[in-house]
N, C-alpha and C positions, 0 to 999 in steps of 0.2 A: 275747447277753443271756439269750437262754431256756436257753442251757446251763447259765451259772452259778445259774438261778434252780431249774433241777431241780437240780442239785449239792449247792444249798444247801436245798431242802425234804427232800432226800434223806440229807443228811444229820443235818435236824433231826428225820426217822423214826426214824433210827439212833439220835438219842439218847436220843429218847424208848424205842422198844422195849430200849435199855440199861438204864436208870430201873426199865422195866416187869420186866425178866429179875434187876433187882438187889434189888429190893422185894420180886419173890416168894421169892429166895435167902434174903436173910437179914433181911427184915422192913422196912419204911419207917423208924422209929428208925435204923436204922444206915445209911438211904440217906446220900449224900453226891454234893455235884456233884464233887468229886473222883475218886469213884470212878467215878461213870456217863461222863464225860469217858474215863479211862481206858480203862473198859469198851467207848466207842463209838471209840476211836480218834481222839478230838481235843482240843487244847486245852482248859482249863478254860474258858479267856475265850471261846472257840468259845458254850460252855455259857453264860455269863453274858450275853451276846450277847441270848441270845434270852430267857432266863429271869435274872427275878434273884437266885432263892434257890429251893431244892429244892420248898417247896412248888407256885408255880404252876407246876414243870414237871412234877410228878410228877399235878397237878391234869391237865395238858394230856394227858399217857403215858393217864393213867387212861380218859379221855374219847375220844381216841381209838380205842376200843376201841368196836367196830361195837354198836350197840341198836335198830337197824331196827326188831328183831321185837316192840318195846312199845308197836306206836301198837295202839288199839284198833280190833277191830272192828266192824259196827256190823251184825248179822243181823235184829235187830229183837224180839231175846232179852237185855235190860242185862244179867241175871244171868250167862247165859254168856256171853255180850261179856269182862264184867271177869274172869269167870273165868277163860277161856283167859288174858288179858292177863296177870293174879296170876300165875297157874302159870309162865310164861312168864318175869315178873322173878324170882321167888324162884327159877329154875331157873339165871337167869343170874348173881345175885347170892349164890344159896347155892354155889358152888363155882368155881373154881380156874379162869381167871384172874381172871373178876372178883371175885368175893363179898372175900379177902384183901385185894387190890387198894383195894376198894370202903369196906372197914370200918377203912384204914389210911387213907382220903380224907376220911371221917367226922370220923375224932380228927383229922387236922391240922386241919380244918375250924372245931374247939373251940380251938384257939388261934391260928388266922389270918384274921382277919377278911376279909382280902382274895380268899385262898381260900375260906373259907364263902360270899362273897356270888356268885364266879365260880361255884362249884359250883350255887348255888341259879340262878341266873341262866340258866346253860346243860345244864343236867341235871334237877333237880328241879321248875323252874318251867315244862318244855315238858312234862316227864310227866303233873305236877298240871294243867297246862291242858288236855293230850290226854283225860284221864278226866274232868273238871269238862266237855268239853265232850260228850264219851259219857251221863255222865248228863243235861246239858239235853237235849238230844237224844231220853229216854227220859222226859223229861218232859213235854216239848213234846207227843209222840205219846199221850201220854195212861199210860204205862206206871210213870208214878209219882203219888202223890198232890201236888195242886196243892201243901199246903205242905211240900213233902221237901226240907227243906234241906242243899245241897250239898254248898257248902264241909265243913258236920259231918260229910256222909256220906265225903265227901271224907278226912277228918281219920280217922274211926273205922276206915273199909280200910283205910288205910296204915299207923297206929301201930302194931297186933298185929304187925304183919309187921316194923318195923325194932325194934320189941321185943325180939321174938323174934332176928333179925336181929343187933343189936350190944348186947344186952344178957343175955339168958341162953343165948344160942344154940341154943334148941331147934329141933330139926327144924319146918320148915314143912312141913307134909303138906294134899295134895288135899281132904283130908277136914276140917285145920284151917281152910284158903281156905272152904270149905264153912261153917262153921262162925259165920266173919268174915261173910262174906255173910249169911246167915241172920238175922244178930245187925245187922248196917245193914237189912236188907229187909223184916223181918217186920213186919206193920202196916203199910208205908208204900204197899202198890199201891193204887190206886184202889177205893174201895166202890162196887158197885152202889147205884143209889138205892132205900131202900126205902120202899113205900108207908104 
């Protein structure tokens, strides 16, 4: 029993890392479970098996792909906490395999509901909770003003970046992270009380 059950995980790596090597060749539009089938050496219905149509397999390829390194830290500094953290996704998501990967996950995303909710679900809604909980945490301690609202600060870091990200593509640089921060943080640290 555990042999066929590696066999069969083993083989649904392969098909996913098929998906993933055929996405990045010649683009996700031209993905096909025919081809990745192909590509991985097994029946179409192998493929259908497990997935019902290109997107949530390509949804699962994509996800499989390791992001350990975005939970936040928590030094007792928010600003560079989120800092490292930003640097860190825009370094994973600006280039090759994820960032193409990642921006072809996006557009399915806008025409498959099923996929859009899977992706928020398992991707976007652990990262928003990992940083919503970074910043309570820096609130809690006193290193934000009592009314610093979240969720917006939440919403204002991350826009500029998939902005920039799937929309004009401009380089995300150190300096512009720098910048996103500045523009959430300024005003919001606690004032001494004055007499």
């Amino acid at each position: 029993m555990t042999d066929r059950r590696d066999r069969s995980d083993q083989r649904t790596e392969t098909i996913m890392r098929a998906a993933l090597d055929l996405a990045l060749e010649g683009g996700y539009a031209k993905l096909s479970i025919e081809a990745v089938a192909s590509r991985a050496g097994v029946g179409k219905h192998t493929v259908y098996r497990r997935w019902p149509s290109r997107g949530p397999l390509f949804l699962d390829a994509v996800l499989s792909l390791s992001t350990d390194s975005l939970s936040h830290p928590n030094t007792g500094d928010v600003v560079a906490d989120l800092r490292e953290t930003m640097t860190k996704a825009v370094s994973l998501l600006g280039r090759p395999p994820w960032g193409p990967l990642y921006q072809a996950l996006i557009g399915e995303a806008q025409h498959d509901p099923e996929v859009a909710t899977a992706l928020y679900r398992r991707f976007i809604e652990p990262q928003t909770a990992n940083t919503l909980e970074r910043l309570r945490d820096a609130k809690d301690q006193g290193q934000l003003a009592p009314d610093f609202d979240l969720d917006l600060a939440f919403d204002v870091l991350s826009g500029p970046l998939y902005y920039r990200l799937l929309i004009t593509q401009q380089p995300i640089t150190p300096a512009y992270i720098d910048r996103v921060l500045q523009a959430v943080f300024a005003g919001m640290s606690p004032r001494a009380h004055r007499p």
